[in-house]
C-alpha positions as CSV (number, residue, x, y, z in Angstrom):
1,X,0.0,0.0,0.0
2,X,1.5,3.3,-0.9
3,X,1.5,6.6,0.7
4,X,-1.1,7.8,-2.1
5,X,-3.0,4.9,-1.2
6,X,-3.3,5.8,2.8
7,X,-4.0,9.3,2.0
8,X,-6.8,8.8,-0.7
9,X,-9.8,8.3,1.6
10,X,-9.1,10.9,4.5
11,X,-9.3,13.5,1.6
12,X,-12.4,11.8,0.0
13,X,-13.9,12.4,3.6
14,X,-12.8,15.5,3.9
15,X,-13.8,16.9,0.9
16,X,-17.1,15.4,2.1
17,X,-17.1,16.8,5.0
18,X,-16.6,20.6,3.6
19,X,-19.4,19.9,0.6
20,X,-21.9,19.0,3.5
21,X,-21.1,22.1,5.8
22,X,-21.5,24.4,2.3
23,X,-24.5,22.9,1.9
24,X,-26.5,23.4,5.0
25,X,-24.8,27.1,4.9
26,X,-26.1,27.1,1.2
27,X,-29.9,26.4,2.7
28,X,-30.3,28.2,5.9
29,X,-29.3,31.6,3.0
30,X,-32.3,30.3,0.9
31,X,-34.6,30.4,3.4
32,X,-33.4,33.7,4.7
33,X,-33.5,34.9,1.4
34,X,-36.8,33.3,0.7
35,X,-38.2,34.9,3.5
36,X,-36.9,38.5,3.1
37,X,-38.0,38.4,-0.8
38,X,-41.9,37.3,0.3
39,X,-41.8,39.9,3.1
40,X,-42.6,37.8,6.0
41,X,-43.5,39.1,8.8
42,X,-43.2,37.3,12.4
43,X,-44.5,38.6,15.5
44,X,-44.5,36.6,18.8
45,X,-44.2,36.5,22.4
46,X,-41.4,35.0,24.7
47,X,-42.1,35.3,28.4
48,X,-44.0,38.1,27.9
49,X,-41.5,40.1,25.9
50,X,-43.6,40.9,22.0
51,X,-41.1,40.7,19.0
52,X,-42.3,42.2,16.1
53,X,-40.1,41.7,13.0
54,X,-42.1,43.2,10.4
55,X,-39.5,44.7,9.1
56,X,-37.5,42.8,6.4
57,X,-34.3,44.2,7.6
58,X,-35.0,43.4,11.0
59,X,-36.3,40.0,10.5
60,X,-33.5,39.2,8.0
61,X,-30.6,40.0,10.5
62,X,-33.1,37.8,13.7
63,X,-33.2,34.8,11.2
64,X,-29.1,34.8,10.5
65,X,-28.7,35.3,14.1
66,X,-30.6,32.4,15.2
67,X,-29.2,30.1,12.7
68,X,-25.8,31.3,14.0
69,X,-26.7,30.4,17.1
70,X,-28.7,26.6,16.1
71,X,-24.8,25.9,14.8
72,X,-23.0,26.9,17.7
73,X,-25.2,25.1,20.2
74,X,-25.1,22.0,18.0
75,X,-21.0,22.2,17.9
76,X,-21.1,22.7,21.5
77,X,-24.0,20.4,22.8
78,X,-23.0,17.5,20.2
79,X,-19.2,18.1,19.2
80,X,-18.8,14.0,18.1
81,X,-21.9,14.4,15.4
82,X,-21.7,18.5,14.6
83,X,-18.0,19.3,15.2
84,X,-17.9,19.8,11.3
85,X,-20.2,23.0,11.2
């Protein structure tokens, strides 16, 4: 077995492993994007604090921020199975 040989399937993996984190990064910016081009509006209440994000702005910048945050917790929570986000 040559050196070539050994070092084939790590790089197959990671390669992988960096089309897979692109993709989900890919996603959570179409639905952002889907969401600030339809205009949708969210309004709710969290222990009796009322978030409007009506505006697009706004709402664009709340929806980046909490999938920045889904990632981190998942790297953090589950570092064996999400250490590659």
């Amino acid at each position: 077995m040559s050196i070539i040989d050994k070092a084939v399937e790590p790089i197959k993996q990671w390669i992988f492993g960096i089309a897979l984190k692109k993709s989900f990064v890919a996603l959570a910016k179409l639905i952002v994007s889907f969401a600030a081009a339809k205009g949708i509006a969210v309004s709710f209440a969290f222990n009796g604090i009322q978030f409007d994000l009506a505006d697009i702005g706004i709402m664009t910048a709340a929806l980046n921020s909490l999938f920045t945050m889904l990632r981190n917790w998942l790297k953090i929570k589950y570092p064996n199975k999400f250490g590659w986000l």
